[in-house]
N, C-alpha and C positions, 0 to 999 in steps of 0.2 A: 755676758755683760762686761766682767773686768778683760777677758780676752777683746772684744770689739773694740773699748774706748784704752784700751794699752795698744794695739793694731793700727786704731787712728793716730795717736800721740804720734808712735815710730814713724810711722808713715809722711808724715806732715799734713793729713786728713784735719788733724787738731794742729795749728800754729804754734810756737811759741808766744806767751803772752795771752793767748784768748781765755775767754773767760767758762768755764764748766760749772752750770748750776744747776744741782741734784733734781729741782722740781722738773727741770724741761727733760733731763735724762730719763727719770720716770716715766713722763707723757711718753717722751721717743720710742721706748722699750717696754709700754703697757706693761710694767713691772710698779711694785709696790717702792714707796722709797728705800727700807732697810737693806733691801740686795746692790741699792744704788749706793747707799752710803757707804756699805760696806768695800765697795769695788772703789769709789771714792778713795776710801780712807787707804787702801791698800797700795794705789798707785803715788800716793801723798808718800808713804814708807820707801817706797821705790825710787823717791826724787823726781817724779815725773810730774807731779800736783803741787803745787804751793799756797797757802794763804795768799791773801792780796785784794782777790777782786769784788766788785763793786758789789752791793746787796751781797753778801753773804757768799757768792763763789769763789772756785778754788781757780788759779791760772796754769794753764801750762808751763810748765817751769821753760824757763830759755837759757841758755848757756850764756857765763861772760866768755868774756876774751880767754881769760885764765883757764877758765876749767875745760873749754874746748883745745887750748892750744895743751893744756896737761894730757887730755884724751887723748889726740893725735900722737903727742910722743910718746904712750904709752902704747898703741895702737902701732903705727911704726916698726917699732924694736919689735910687739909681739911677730906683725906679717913677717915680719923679715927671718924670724928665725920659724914661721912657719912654713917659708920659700926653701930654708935652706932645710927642715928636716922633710919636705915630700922632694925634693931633689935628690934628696938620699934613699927614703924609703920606699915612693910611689912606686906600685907596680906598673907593667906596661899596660896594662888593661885601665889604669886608672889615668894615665897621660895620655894615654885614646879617648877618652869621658870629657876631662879636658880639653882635648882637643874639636869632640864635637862639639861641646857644650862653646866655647870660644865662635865656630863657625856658627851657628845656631845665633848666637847672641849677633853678628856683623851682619846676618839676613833679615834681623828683626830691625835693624836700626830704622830703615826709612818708614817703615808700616807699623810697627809699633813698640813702644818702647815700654810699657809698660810688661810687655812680654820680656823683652831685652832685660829688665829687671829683674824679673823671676829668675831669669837663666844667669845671672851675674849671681844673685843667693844659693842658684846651683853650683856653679863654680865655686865658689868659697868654700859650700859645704862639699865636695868631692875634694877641696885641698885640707880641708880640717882634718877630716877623715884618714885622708894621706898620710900627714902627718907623723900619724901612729903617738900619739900625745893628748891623753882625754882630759886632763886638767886645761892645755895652753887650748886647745879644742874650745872648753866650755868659756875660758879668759877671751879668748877671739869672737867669739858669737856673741859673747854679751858685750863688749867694745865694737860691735859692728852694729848691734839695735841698739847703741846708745847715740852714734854717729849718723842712726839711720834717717833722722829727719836734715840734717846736713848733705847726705849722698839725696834725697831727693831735689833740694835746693841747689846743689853744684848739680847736677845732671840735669836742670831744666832746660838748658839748648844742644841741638842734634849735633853740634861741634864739640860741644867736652863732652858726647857721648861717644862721639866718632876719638877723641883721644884717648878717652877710657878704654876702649875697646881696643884699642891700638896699644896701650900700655899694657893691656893682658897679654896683649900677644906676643909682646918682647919678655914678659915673664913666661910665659909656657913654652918660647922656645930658649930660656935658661933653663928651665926644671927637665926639657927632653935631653938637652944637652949634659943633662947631671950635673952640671955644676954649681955646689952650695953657695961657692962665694958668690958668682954673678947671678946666682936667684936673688938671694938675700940684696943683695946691693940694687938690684931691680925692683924688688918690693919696695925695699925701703923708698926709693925715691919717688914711685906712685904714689904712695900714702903724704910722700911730702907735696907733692905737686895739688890730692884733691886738698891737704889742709889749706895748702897757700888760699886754692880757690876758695874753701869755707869759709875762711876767715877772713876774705876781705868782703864777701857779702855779708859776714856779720859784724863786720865793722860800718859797712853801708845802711843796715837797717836796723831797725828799734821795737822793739818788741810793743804791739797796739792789742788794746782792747776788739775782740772782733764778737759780734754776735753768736749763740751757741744752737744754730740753726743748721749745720753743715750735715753731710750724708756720710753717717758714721755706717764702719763695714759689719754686717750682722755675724755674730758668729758661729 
């Protein structure tokens, strides 16, 4: 229950701004409401539910300007010094993983991308990993599901997936080349490139009321 409607939220399955009310989540998931409210209540703690909507539901919370553009640069500096410590640390076994996982992703772009997404959460997690830093590790994965309903809105056309995919590949060939300085300076500036794009679609649009009828992912 809380894994599925936390899964939607990330996802953009759930909008920013629409509206979540307990009685329909109940119907959805032939669950009593206490397991509902409680999953509720728990993603309200998380920042992800907010007061607001109409009859008594809660809305997807949606990022201002500020706290997305805070995210970003917080997000930023982390990749960046997570470029420069798997340039350091990665074994070769793990810039071969990388390196599948990169061609895997540029096969999937024309036929599917929702696969090309899977293998993009792969790559991150074989760079985490790399790493060798389980606190900036746990910091980067939760700054990456907090951005994650933004990476699905900048990646809705096959062109900034086809630059995305292009931007990995100038970082993995800094991180085989060992060198931390131009990982890091590589990271950093994809991250600045998907904020730019995030944030001029969310200058572009306004968070609406949407009906709470969507196909949430079972879990």
């Amino acid at each position: 229950m809380y894994a599925s409607l936390r899964a939607g939220i990330l996802s953009g399955v759930l909008e920013a701004g629409e509206v979540v009310r307990e009685e329909a989540l109940a119907e959805y998931f032939e669950v009593s409401r206490t397991p509902v409210r409680e999953a509720l209540l728990r993603l309200q703690t998380e920042g992800l539910l907010e007061t607001g909507g109409s009859r008594g539901g809660l809305l997807v919370t949606a990022f201002s300007l500020r706290e997305a553009l805070e995210t970003y640069v917080v997000r930023e500096a982390l990749e960046g010094i997570v470029a420069r410590l798997v340039a350091i640390n990665a074994s070769a076994a793990e810039l071969e993983e990388l390196a599948l996982v990169h061609h895997a992703m540029e096969r999937a772009l024309d036929d599917d991308t929702t696969m090309a997404a899977r293998l993009l959460d792969e790559c991150h997690d074989v760079m985490y990993a790399a790493a060798r830093n389980r606190l900036l590790e746990e910091t980067a994965r939760s700054l990456r599901d907090t951005l994650g309903r933004f990476r699905i809105a900048t990646l809705a056309s096959l062109q900034r997936w086809r630059e995305h995919v292009s931007e990995q590949g100038e970082l993995l060939c800094a991180l085989r080349q060992r060198d931390p300085d131009l990982a890091e300076a590589t990271a950093r500036q994809h991250i600045r490139h998907a904020r730019d794009v995030g944030l001029a679609m969310l200058r572009a649009s306004a968070p609406s009321e949407i009906g709470s009828r969507r196909r949430l992912p079972r879990a």
